[in-house]
Structures are given as C-alpha cells and as structure tokens.
NUBADO-62346 format. One record per residue: residue in three letters; x, y, z of N, C-alpha, C, O in turn; residue number from 1. Coordinates in Angstrom, 3 decimals. Last residue first. Layout:
N
+------+----------+----------+----------+----------+----------+----------+----------+----------+----------+----------+----------+----------+-----+
: type :      nc1 :      nc2 :      nc3 :     cac1 :     cac2 :     cac3 :      cc1 :      cc2 :      cc3 :      oc1 :      oc2 :      oc3 : seq :
+------+----------+----------+----------+----------+----------+----------+----------+----------+----------+----------+----------+----------+-----+
:  ala :        X :        Y :        Z :        X :        Y :        Z :        X :        Y :        Z :        X :        Y :        Z : NUM :
...
+------+----------+----------+----------+----------+----------+----------+----------+----------+----------+----------+----------+----------+-----+
//
This chain:
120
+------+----------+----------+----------+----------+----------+----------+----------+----------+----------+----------+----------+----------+-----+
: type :      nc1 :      nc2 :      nc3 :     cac1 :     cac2 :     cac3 :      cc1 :      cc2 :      cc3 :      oc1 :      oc2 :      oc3 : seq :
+------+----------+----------+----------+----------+----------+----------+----------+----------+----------+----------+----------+----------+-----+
:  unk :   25.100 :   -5.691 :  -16.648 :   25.168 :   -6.008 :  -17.976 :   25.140 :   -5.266 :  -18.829 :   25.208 :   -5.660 :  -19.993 : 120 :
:  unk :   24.494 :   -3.963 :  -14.318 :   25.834 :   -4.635 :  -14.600 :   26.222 :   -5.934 :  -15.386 :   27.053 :   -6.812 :  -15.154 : 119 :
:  unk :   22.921 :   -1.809 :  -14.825 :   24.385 :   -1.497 :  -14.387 :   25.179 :   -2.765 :  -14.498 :   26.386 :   -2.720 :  -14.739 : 118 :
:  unk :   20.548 :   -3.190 :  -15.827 :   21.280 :   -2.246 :  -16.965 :   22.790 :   -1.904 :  -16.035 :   23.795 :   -1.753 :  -16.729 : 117 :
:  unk :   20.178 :   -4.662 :  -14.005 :   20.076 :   -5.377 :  -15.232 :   20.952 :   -4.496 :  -16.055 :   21.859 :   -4.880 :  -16.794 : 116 :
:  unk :   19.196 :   -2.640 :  -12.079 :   20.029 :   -3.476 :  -11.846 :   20.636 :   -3.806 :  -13.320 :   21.592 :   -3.138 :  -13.712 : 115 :
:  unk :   17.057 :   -1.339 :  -13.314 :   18.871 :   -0.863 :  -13.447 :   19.150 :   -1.577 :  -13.089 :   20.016 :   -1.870 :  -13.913 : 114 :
:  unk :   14.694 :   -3.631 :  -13.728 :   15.560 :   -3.467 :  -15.198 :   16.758 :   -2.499 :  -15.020 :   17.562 :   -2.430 :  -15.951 : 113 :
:  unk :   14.452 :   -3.766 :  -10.790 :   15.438 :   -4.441 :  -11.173 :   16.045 :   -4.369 :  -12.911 :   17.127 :   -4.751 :  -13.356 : 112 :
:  unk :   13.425 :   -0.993 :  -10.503 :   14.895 :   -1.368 :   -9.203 :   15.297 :   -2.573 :  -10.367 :   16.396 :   -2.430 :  -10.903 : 111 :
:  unk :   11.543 :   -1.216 :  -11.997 :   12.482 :   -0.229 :  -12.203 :   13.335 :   -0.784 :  -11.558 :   14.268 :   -1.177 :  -12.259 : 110 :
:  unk :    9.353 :   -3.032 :  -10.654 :   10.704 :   -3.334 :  -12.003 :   11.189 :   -2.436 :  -12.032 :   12.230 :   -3.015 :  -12.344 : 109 :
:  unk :    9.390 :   -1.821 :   -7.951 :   10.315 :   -3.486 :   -8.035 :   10.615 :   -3.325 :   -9.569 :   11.780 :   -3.416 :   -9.956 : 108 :
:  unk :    8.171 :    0.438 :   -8.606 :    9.361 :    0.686 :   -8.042 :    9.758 :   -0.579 :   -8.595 :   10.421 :   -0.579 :   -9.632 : 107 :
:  unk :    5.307 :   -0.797 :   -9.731 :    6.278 :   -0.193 :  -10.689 :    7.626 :    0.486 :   -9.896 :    8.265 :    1.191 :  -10.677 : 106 :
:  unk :    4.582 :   -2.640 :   -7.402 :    5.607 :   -3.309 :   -8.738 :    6.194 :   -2.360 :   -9.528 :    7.278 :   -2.584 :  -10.066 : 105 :
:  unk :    3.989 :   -0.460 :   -6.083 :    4.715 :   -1.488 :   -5.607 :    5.615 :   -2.125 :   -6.151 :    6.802 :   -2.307 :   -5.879 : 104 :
:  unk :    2.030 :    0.894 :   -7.357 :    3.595 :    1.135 :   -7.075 :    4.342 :    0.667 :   -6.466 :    5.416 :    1.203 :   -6.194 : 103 :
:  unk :    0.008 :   -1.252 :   -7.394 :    0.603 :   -0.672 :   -8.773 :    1.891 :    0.252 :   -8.462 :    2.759 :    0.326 :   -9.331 : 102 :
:  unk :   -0.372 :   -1.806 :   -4.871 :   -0.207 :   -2.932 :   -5.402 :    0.609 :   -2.206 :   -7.469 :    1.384 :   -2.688 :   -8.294 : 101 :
:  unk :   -1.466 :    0.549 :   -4.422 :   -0.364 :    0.368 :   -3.456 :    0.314 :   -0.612 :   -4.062 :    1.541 :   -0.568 :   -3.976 : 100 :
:  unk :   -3.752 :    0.643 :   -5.635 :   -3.239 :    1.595 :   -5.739 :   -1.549 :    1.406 :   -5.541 :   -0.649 :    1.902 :   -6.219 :  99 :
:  unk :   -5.251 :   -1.754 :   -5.130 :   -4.967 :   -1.828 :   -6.685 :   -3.551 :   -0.593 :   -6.552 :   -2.510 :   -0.782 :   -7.182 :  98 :
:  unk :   -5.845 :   -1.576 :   -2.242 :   -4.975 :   -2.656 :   -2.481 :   -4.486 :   -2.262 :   -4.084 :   -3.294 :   -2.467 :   -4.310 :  97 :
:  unk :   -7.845 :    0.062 :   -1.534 :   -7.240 :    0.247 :   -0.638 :   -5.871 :   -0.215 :   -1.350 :   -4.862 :    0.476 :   -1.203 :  96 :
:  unk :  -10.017 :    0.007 :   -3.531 :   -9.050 :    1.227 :   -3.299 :   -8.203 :    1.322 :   -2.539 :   -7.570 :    2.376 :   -2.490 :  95 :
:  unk :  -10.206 :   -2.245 :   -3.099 :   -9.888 :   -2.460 :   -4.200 :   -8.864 :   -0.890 :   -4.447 :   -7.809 :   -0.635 :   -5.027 :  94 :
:  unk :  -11.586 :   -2.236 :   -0.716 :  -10.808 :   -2.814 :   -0.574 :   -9.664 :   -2.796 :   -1.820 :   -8.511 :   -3.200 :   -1.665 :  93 :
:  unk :  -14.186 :   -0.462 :   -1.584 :  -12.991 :   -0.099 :   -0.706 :  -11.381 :   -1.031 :   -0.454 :  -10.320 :   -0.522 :   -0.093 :  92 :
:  unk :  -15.356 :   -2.908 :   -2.697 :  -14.771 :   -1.595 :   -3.616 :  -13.575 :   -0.279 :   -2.576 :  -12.607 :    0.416 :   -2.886 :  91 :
:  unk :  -16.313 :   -4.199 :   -0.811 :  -15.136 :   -4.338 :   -1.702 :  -14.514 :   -3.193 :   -2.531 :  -13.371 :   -2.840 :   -2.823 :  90 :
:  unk :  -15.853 :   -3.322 :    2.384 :  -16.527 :   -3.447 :    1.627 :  -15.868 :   -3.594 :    0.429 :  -14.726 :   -3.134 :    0.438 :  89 :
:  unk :  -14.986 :   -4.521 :    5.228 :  -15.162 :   -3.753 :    4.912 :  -15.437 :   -4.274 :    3.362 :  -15.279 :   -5.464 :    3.086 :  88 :
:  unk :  -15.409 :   -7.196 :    6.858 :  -16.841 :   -6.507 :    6.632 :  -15.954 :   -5.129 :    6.240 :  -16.199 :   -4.315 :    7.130 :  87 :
:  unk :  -13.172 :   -8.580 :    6.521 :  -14.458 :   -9.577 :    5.847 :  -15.342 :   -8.075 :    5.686 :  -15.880 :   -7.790 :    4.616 :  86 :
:  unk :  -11.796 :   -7.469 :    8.179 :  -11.138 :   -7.667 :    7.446 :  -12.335 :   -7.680 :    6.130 :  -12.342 :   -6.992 :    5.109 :  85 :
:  unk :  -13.236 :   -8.356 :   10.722 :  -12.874 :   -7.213 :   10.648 :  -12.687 :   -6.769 :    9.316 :  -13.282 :   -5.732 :    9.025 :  84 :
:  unk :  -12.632 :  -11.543 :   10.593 :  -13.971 :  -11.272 :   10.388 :  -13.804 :   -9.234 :    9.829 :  -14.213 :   -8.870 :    8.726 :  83 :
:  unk :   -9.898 :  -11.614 :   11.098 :  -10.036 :  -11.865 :    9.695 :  -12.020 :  -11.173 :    9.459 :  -12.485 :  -10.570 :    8.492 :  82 :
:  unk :   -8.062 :   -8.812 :   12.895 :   -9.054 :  -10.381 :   12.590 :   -9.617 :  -10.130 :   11.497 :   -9.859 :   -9.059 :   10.941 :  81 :
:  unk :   -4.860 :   -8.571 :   13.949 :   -5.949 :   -8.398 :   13.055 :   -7.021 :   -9.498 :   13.139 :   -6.885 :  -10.698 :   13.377 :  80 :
:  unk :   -2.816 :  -10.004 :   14.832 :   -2.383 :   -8.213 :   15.054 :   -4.369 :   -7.881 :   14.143 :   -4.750 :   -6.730 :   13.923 :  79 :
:  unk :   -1.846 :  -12.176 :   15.795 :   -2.709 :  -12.035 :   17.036 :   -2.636 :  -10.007 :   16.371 :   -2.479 :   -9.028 :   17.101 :  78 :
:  unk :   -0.761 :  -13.850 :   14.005 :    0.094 :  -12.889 :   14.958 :   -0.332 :  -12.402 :   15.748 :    0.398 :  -12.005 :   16.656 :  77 :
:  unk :   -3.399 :  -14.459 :   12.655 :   -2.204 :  -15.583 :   13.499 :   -1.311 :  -15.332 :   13.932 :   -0.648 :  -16.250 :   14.414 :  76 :
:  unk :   -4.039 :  -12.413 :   11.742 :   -4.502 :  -12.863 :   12.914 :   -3.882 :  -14.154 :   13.495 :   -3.961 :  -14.639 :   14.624 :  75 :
:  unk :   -2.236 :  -12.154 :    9.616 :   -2.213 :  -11.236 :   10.723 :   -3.117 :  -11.442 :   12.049 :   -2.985 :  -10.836 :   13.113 :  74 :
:  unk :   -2.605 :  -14.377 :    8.001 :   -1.247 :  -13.979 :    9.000 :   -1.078 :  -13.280 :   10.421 :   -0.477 :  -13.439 :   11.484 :  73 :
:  unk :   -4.883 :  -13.669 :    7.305 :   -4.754 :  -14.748 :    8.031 :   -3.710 :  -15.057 :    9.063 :   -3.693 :  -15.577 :   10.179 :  72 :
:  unk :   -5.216 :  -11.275 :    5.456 :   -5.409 :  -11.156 :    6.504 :   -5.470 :  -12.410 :    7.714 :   -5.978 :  -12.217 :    8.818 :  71 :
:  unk :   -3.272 :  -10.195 :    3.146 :   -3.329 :  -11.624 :    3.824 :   -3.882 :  -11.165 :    5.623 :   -3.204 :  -10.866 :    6.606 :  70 :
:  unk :   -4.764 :   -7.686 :    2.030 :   -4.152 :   -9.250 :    1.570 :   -4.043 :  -10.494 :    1.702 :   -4.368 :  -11.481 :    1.042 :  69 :
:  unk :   -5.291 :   -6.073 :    4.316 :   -6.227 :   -6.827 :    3.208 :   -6.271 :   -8.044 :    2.678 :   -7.063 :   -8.986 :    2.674 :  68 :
:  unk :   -2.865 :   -5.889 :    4.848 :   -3.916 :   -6.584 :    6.154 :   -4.775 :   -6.778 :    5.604 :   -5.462 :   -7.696 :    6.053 :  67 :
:  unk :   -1.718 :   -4.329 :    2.976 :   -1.217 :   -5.472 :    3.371 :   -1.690 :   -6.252 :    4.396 :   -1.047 :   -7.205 :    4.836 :  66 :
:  unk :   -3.321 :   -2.040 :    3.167 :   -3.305 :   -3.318 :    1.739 :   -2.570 :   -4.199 :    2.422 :   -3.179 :   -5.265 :    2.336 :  65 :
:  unk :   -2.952 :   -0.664 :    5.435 :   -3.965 :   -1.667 :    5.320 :   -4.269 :   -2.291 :    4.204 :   -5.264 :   -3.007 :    4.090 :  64 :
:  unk :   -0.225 :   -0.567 :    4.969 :   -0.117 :   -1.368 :    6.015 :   -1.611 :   -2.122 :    5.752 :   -1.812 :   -3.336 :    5.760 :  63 :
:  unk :   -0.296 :    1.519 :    2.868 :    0.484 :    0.408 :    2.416 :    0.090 :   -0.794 :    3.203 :   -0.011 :   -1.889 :    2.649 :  62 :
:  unk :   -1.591 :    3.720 :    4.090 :   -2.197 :    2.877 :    3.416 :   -1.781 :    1.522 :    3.044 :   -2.543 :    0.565 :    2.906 :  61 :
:  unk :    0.442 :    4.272 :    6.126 :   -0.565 :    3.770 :    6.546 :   -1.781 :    2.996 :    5.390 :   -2.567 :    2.086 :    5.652 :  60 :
:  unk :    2.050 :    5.687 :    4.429 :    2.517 :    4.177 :    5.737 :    1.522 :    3.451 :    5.871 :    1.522 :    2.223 :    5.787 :  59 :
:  unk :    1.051 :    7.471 :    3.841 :    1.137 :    6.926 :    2.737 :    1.782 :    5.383 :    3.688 :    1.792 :    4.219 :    3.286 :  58 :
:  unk :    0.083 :    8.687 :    6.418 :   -0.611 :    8.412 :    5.885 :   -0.194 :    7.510 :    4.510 :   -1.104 :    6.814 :    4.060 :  57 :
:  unk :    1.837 :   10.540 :    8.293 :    2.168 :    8.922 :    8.213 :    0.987 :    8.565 :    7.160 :    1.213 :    7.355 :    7.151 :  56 :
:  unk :    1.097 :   12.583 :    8.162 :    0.634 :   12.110 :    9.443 :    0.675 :   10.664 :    9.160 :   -0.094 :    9.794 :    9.569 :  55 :
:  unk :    2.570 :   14.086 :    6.465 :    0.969 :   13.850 :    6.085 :    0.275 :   12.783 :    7.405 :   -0.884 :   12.369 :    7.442 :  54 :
:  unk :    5.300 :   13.371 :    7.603 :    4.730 :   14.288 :    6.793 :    3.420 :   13.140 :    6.583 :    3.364 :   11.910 :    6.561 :  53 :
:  unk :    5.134 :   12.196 :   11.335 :    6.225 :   12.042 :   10.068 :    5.216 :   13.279 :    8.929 :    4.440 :   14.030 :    9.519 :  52 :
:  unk :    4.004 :   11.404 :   13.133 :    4.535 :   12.846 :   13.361 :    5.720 :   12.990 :   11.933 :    6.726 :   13.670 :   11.729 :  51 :
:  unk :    2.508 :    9.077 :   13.061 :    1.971 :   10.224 :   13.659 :    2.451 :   11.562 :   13.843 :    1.892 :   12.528 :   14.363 :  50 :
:  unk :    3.784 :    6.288 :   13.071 :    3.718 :    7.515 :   12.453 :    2.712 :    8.964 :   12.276 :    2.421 :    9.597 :   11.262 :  49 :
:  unk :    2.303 :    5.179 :   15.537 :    4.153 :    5.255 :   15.227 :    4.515 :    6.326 :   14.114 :    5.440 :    7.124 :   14.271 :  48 :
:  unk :   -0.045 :    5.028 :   15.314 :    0.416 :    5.995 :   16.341 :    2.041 :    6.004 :   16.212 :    2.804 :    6.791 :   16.771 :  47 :
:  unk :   -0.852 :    3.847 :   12.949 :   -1.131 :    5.067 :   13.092 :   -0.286 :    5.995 :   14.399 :   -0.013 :    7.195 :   14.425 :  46 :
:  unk :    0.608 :    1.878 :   13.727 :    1.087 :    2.072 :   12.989 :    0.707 :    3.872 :   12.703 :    1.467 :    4.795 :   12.409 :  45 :
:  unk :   -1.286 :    0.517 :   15.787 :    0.163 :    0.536 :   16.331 :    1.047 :    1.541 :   14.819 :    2.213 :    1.854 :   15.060 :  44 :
:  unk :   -3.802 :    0.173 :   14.318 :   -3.229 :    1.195 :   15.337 :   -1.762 :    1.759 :   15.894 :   -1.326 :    2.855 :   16.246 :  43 :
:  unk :   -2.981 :   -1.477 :   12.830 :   -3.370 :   -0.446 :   12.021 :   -3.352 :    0.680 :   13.319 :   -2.934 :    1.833 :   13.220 :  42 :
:  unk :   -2.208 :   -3.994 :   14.842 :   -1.224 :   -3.155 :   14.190 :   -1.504 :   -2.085 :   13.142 :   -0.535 :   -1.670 :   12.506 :  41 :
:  unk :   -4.269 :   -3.735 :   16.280 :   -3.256 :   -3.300 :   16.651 :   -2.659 :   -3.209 :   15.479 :   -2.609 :   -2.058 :   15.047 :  40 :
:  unk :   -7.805 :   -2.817 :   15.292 :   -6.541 :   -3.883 :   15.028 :   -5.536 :   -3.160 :   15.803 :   -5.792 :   -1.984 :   16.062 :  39 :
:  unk :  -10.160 :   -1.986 :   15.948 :   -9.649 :   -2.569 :   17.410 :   -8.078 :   -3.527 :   16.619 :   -7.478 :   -4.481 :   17.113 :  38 :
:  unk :  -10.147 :   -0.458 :   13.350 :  -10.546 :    0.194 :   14.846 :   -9.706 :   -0.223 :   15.832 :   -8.873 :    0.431 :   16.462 :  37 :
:  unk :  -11.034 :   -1.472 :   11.119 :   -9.998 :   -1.510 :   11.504 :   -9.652 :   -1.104 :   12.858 :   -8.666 :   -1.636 :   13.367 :  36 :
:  unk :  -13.506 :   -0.009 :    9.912 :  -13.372 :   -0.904 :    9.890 :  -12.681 :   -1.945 :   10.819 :  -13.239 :   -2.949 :   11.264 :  35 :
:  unk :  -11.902 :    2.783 :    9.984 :  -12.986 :    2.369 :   10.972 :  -13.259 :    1.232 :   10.912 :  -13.414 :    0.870 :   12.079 :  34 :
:  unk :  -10.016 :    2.385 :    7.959 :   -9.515 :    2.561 :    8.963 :  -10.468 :    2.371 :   10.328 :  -10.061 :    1.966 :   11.416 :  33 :
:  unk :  -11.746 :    3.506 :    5.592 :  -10.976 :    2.023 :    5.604 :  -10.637 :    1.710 :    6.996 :  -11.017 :    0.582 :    7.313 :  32 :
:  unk :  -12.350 :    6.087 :    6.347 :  -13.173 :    4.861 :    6.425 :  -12.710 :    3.509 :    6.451 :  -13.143 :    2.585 :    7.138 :  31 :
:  unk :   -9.708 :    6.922 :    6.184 :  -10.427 :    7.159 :    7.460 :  -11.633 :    6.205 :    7.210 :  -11.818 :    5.440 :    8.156 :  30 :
:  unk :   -8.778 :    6.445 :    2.843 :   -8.272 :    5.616 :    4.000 :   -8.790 :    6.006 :    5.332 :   -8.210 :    5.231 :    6.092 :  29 :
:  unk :  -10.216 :    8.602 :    1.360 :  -10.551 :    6.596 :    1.640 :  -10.157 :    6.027 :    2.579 :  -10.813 :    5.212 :    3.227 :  28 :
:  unk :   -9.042 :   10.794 :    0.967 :  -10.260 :   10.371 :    0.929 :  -10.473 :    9.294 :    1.451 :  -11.319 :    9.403 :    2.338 :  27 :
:  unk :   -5.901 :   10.661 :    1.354 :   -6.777 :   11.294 :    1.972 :   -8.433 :   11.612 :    1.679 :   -8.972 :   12.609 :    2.161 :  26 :
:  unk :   -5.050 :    8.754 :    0.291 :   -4.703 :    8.756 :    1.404 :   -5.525 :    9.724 :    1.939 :   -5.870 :    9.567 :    3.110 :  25 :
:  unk :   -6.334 :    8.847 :   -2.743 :   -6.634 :    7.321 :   -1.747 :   -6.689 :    7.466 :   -0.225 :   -7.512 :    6.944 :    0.526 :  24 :
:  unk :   -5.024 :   10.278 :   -3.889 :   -6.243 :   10.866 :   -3.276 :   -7.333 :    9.172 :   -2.474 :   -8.416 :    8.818 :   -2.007 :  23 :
:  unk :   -2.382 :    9.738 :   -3.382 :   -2.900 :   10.944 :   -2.711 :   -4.680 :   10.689 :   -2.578 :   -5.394 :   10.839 :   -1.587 :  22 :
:  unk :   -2.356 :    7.227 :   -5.534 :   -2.080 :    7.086 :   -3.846 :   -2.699 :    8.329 :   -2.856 :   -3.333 :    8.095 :   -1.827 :  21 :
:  unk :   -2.422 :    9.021 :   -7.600 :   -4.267 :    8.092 :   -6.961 :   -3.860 :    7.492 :   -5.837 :   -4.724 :    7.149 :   -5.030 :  20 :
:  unk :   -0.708 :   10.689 :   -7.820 :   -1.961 :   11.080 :   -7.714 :   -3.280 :   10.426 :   -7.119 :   -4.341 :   10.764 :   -6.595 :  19 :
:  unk :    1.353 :    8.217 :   -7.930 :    1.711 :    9.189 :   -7.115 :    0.189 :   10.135 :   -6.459 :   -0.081 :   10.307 :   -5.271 :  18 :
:  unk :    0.824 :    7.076 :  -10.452 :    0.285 :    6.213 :   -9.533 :    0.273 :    7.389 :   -8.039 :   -0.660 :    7.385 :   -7.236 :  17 :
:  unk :    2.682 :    8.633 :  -11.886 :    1.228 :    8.513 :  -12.342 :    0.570 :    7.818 :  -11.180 :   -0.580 :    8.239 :  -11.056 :  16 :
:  unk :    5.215 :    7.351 :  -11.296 :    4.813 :    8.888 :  -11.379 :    2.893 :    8.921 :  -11.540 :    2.230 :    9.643 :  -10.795 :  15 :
:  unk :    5.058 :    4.603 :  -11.966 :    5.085 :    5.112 :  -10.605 :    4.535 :    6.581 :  -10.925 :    3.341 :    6.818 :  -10.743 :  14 :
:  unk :    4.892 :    4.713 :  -14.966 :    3.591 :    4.417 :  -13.885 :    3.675 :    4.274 :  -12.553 :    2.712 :    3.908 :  -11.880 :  13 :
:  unk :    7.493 :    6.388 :  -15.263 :    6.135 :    6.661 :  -15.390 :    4.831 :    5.877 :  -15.068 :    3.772 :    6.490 :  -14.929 :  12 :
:  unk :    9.062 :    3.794 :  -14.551 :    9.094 :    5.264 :  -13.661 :    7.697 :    5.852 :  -14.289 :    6.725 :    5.666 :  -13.557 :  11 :
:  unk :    8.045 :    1.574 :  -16.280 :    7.821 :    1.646 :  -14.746 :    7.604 :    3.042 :  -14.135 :    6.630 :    3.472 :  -13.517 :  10 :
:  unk :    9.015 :    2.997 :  -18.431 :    7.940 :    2.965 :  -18.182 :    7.334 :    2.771 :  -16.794 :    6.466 :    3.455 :  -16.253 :   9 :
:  unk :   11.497 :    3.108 :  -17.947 :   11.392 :    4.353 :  -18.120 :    9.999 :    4.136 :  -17.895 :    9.495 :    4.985 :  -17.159 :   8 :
:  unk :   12.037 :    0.217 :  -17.682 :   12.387 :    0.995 :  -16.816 :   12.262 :    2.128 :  -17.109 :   13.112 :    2.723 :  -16.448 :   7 :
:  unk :   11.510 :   -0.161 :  -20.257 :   11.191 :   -0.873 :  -19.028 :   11.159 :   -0.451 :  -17.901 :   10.264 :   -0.730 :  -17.104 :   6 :
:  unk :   13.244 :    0.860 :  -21.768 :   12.382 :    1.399 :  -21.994 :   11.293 :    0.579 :  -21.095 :   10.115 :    0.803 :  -21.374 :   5 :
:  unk :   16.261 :   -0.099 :  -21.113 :   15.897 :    0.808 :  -20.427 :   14.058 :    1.511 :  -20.988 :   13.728 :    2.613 :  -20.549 :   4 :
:  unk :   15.917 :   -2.779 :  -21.943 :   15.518 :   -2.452 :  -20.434 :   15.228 :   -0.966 :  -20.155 :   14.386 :   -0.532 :  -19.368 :   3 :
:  unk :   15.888 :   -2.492 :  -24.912 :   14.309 :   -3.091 :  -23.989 :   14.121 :   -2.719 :  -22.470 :   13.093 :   -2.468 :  -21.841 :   2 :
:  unk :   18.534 :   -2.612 :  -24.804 :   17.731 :   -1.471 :  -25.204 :   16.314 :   -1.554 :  -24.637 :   15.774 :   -0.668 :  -23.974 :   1 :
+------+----------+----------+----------+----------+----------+----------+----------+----------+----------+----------+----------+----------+-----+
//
C-alpha cells in the first residue's frame, strides 16, 4: 500500500518539477551556456539537437547539470574544463543542477515503486 502512495507522489513531484524545468530552459540556460562556449560536448549537444521540439533545450539542460556535477570526467574526456566549470556562478549552478536533479529521482522512484508493485 506504501508503494503505491510512493509512487503517486513521485508522479506529482515530477509533474510539478515540469514548470521549473521550463522556466530554467528558457530563462537560465543561454547564460549558463556562455560560460560553456568552447566545451564540445555542450556544443556538440546543442548542435545534435537543434531540430528536435524547443530546440533540444530540455537535452540541453540535463547535459549542463551533468558537466556541473562532475566536471573532472569531462575534462578527462577532453569534452570540458574544469576552470570553465569554476567561473559560472553558484546560484546559476544550483538552477542549473536542483531542477534536473529533482526529476531525475522523481522518474527513478516511480520507475522503481511499479516495478515493486508489478511483480510483488
């Protein structure tokens, strides 16, 4: 009984999260993105989705929380540098990462309290 009210909640803080991804993607993320300039793979990503709906933009935020994150990787792939990374600012960073980082997990527990509920 717990799961499915686990999973009803998740879905509602995905649903809810839906609004502050929007106004993330299209307020915040062109500054976030100057920062980001000479990365390849924030480039390589802008130009791969470039013709999908909203111009790839909900792709694109996900990519620069995840170059936020671990930005060590990504310069040890040769796709980012960490200094780049360093000078955008925090509170941008927080808009970049809290948003993406809250529907992130509220898809992962939903996906796994049905699991849980289809085959127990």
């Amino acid at each position: 009984m717990a799961l499915e009210y686990i999973g009803m909640c998740a879905g509602a803080i995905m649903l809810l999260s839906f609004p502050l991804i929007a106004y993330v993607m299209f307020k915040k993320l062109d500054a976030a993105e100057r920062y980001l300039q000479f990365s390849t793979y924030i480039v390589g990503n802008r130009h791969t989705f470039r013709n999908t709906p909203f111009d790839g933009r909900p792709q694109r935020v996900l990519a620069m929380a995840t170059v936020i994150l671990i930005p060590r990787i990504f310069q040890w792939r040769r796709l980012a540098l960490v200094e780049d990374v360093e000078k955008i600012p925090r509170t941008l960073k927080y808009w970049m990462v809290i948003p993406s980082l809250l529907l992130l997990t509220s898809v992962t527990t939903m996906m796994i309290s049905s699991y849980f509920l289809y085959f127990y």
